[in-house]
C-alpha positions as CSV (number, residue, x, y, z in Angstrom):
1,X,-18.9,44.5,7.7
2,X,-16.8,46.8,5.3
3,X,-14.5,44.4,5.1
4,X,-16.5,41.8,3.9
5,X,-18.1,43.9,1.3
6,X,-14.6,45.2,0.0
7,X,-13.9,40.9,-0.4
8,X,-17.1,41.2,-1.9
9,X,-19.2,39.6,0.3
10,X,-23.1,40.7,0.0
11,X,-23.9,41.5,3.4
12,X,-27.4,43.1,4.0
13,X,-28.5,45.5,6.7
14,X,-31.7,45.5,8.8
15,X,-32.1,48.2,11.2
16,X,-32.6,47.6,14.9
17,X,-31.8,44.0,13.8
18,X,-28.1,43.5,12.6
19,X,-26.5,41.9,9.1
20,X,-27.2,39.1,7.1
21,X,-25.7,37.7,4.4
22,X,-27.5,38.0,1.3
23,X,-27.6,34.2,0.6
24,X,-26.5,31.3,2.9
25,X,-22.9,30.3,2.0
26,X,-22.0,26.3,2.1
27,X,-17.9,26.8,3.5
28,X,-15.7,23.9,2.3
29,X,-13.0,21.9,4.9
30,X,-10.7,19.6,4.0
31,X,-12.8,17.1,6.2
32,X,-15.9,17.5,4.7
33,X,-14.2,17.2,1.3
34,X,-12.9,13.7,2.0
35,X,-16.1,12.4,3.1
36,X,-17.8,13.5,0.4
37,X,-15.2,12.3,-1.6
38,X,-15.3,8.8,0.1
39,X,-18.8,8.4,-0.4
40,X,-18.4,8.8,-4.1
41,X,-15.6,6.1,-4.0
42,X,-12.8,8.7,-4.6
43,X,-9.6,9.3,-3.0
44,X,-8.1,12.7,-2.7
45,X,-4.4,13.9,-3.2
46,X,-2.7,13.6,0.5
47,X,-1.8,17.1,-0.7
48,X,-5.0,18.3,-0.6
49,X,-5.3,22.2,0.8
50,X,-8.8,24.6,1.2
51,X,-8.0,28.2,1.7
52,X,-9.8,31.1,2.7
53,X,-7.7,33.6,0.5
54,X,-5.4,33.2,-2.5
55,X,-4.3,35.3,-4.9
56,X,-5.0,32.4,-7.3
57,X,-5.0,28.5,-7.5
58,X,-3.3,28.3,-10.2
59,X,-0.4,30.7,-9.8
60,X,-0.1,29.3,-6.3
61,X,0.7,26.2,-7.8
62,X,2.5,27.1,-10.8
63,X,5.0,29.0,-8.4
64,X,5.7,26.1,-6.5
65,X,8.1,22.7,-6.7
66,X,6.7,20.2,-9.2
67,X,5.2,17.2,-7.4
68,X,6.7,13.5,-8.9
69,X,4.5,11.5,-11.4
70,X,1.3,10.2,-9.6
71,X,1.3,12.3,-6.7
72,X,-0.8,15.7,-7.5
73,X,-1.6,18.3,-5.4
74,X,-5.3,19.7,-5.6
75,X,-5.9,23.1,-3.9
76,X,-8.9,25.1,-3.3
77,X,-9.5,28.4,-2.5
78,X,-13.1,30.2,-0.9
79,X,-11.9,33.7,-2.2
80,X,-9.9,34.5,-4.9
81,X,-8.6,38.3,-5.4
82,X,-6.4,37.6,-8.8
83,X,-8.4,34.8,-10.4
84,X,-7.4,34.6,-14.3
85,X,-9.5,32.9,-17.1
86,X,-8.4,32.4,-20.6
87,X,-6.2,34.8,-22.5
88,X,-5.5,36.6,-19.3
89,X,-8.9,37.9,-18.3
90,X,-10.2,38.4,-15.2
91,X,-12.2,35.5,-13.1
92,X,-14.5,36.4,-10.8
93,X,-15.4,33.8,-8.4
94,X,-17.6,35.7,-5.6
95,X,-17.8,34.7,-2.6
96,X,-19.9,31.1,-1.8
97,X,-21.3,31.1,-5.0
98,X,-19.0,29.1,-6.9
99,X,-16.1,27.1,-6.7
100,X,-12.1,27.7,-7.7
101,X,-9.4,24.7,-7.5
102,X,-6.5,23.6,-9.4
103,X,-4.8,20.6,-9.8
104,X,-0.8,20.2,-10.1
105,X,0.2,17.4,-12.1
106,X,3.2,15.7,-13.9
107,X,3.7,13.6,-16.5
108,X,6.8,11.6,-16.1
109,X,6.7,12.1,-20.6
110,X,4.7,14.8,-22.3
111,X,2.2,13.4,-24.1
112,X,2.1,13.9,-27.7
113,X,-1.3,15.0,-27.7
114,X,-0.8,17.9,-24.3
115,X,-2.6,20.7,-26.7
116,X,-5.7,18.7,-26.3
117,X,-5.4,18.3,-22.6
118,X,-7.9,21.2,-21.9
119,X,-10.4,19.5,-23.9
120,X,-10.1,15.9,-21.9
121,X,-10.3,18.0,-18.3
122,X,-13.4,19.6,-20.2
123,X,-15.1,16.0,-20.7
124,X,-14.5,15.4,-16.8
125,X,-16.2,18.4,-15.7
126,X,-19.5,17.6,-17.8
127,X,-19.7,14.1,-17.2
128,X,-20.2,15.0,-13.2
129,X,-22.5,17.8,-14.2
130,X,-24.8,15.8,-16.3
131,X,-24.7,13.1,-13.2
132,X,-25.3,15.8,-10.6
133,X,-28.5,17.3,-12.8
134,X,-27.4,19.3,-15.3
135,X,-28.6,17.4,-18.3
136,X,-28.1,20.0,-21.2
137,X,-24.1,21.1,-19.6
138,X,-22.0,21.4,-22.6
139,X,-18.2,22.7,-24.1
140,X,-16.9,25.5,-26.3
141,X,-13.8,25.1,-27.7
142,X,-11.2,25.2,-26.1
143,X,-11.8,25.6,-22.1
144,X,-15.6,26.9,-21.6
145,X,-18.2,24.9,-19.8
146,X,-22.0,26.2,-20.9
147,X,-25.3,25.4,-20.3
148,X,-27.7,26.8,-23.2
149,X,-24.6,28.7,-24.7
150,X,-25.0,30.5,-21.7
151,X,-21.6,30.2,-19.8
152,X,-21.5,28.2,-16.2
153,X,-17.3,28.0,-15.6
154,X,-14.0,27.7,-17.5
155,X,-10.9,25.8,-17.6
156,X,-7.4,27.9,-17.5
157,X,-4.2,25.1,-17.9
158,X,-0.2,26.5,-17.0
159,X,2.3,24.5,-18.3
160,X,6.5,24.2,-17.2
161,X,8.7,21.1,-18.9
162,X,11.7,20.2,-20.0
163,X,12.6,18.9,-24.0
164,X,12.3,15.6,-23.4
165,X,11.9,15.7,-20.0
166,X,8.8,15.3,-17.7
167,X,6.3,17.9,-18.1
168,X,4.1,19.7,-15.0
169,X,0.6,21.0,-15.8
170,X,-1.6,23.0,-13.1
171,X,-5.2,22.9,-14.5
172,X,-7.4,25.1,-13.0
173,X,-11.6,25.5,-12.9
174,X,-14.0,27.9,-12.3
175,X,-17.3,27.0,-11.8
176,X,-20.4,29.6,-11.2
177,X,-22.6,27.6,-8.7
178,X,-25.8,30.3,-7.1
179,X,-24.8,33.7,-8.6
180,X,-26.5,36.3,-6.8
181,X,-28.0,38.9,-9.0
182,X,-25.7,41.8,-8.1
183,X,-22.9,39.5,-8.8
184,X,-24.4,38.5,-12.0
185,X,-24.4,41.5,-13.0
186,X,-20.6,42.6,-12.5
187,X,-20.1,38.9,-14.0
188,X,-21.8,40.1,-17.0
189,X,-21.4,43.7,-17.1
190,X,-18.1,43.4,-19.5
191,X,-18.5,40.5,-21.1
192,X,-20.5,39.8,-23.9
193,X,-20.9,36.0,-23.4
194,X,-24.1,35.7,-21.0
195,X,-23.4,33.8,-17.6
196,X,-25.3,31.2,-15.6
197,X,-24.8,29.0,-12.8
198,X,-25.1,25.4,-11.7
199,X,-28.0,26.4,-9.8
200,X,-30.4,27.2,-13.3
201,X,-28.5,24.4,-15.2
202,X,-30.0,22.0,-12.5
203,X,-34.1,23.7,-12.4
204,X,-33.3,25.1,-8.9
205,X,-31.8,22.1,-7.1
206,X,-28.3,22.2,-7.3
207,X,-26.3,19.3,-5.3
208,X,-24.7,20.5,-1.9
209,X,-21.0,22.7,-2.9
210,X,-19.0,20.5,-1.3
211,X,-20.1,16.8,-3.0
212,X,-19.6,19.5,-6.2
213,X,-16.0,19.8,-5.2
214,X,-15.3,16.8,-4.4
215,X,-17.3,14.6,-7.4
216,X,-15.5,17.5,-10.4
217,X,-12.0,17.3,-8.3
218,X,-11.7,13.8,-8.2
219,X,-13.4,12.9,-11.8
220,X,-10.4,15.4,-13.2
221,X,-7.7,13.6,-11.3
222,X,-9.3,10.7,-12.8
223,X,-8.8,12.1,-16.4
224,X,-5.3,13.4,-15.8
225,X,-4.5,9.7,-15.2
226,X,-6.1,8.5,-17.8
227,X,-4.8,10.7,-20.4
228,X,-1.4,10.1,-18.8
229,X,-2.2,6.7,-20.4
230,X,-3.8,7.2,-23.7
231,X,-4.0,10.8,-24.5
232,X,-7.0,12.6,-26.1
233,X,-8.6,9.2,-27.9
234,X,-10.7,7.4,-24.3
235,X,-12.0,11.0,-24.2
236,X,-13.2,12.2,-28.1
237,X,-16.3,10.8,-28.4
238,X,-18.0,12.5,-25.6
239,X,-15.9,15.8,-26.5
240,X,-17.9,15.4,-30.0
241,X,-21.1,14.5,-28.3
242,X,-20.8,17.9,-25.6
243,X,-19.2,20.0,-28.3
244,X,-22.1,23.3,-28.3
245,X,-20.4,24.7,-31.7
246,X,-20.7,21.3,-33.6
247,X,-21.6,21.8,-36.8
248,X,-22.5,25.7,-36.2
249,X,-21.4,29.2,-38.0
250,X,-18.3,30.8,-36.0
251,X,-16.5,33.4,-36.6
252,X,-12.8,32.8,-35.1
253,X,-10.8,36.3,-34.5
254,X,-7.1,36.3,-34.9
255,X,-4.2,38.3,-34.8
256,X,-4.4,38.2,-38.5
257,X,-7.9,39.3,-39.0
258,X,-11.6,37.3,-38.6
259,X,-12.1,33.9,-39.6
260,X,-16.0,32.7,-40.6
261,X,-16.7,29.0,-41.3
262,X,-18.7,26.1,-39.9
263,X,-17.1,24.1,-36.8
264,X,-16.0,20.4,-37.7
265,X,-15.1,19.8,-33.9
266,X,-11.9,18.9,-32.9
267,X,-9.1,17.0,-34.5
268,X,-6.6,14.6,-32.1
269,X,-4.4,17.4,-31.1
270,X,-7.2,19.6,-29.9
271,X,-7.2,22.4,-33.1
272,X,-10.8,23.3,-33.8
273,X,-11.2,22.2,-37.6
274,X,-13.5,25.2,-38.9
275,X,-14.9,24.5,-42.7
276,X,-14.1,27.6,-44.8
277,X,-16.0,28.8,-47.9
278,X,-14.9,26.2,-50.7
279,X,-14.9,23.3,-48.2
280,X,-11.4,23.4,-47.4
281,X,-10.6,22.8,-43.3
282,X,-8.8,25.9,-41.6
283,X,-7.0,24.6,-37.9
284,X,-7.4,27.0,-35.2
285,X,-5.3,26.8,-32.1
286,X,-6.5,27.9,-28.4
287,X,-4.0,30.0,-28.1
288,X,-4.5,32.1,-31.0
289,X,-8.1,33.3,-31.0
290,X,-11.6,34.1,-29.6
291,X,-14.6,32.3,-30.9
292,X,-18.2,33.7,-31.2
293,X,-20.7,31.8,-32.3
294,X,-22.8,33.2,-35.0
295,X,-26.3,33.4,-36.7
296,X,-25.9,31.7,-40.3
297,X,-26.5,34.8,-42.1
298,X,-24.1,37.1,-40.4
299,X,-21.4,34.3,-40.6
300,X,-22.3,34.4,-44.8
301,X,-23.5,30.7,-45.1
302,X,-27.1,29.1,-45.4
């Protein structure tokens, strides 16, 4: 039992009676996976893989050998113990209550338009969401998935290529599904961004984990060949429709000091356009800031 709690497993007590696990826990199997894959009319990776343990998805891939053009590999992983997010920050991803994959993919050609790649796999993810029962899911530029600006997961992507050569991409999500409340509150705790899960976004009745897993994993493949074929376009109009920061105040903090303007969306590379005072458009890259969404007076518009 100390074991599991140090993996961070809720396990309660009951004396004269034993342990229990705070909440029932949905395990996912590569059978089950492919089932509830097939149902949905998608096809898996033959390199498919679910762990109980990694250190993370996406390093786990990004470490190894490049698979050719057409021919990912999508691995998940139960318990993660150094998950990443965005900008190097910790993910945590307790145990049962949400769901950690990545996806290792080449291009045979970089696309023109990779920077905006994040933004596409975004799209994917909230298009299942919404289908599953989350009607008001939603993005923040560049990688966040939120429900109510509240956030439910994030999107971390790796990148190794060659100039002029193919280029191989591991895209990773998190994806909060039944937090319990102890683990909402370590979630929370350090971050000033409140959490949710898939659970709230969907009034209580969230789809089964593993038609989750298999329905986001296989509508991401799905993207990652499509933008393979026409980049960022097939996927900016429902980016504009989901974007939560659309025409809102932001503040955008940078190496070089805070930003404040309005957010115009996204351009076709994936910059965020933000609207400065005078009307002139300021491009913000993902790798370059944080964004917080503001309250128009403290952002000094009306």
């Amino acid at each position: 039992m100390a074991e599991l709690r140090e993996r961070g497993i809720a396990v309660a007590s009951h004396e004269r009676r034993g342990y229990q696990l705070e909440q029932s826990v949905e395990l996912l199997d590569l059978q089950s996976l492919r089932r509830s894959a097939a149902a949905a009319g998608i096809e898996l990776p033959a390199a498919t893989a679910v762990f109980f343990e990694l250190g993370s998805t996406n390093e786990f891939l990004h470490a190894a050998v490049a698979p050719p053009p057409m021919a990912p590999r999508l691995v998940f992983a139960e318990l993660q113990t150094a998950g990443r997010g965005r900008r190097g920050r910790e993910w945590l991803a307790p145990f049962g209550s949400g769901l950690t994959f990545s996806i290792g993919w080449t291009f045979a050609e970089m696309p023109a338009d990779l920077s905006a790649l994040s933004l596409a796999l975004g799209v994917c993810t909230v298009r299942v969401l919404r289908a599953l029962g989350a009607a008001d899911v939603q993005l923040k530029w560049p990688n966040d998935i939120v429900h109510r600006h509240a956030k439910l997961g994030g999107l971390l992507l790796q990148m190794r290529s060659e100039a002029g050569g193919p280029a191989y991409v591991v895209a990773g999500l998190g994806l909060n599904l039944a937090l319990p409340e102890s683990a909402r509150a370590v979630i929370q705790s350090p971050c000033a961004t409140p959490v949710t899960d898939l659970a709230s976004a969907c009034g209580g009745n969230p789809p089964p984990r593993v038609d989750t897993a298999a329905r986001v994993s296989g509508r991401m493949l799905a993207g990652l060949a499509e933008f393979s074929r026409s980049g960022f376009a097939s996927f900016a109009g429902d980016w504009t429709a989901f974007d939560s920061l659309r025409d809102a105040p932001v503040t955008v903090l940078r190496h070089d000091g805070p930003l404040a303007g309005i957010a115009r969306g996204a351009d076709a590379e994936g910059a965020l356009r933000v609207e400065v005072l005078g009307g002139a458009i300021e491009r913000v890259h993902a790798g370059d800031v944080s964004l917080r969404r503001l309250l128009p007076a403290q952002a000094g518009f009306e």
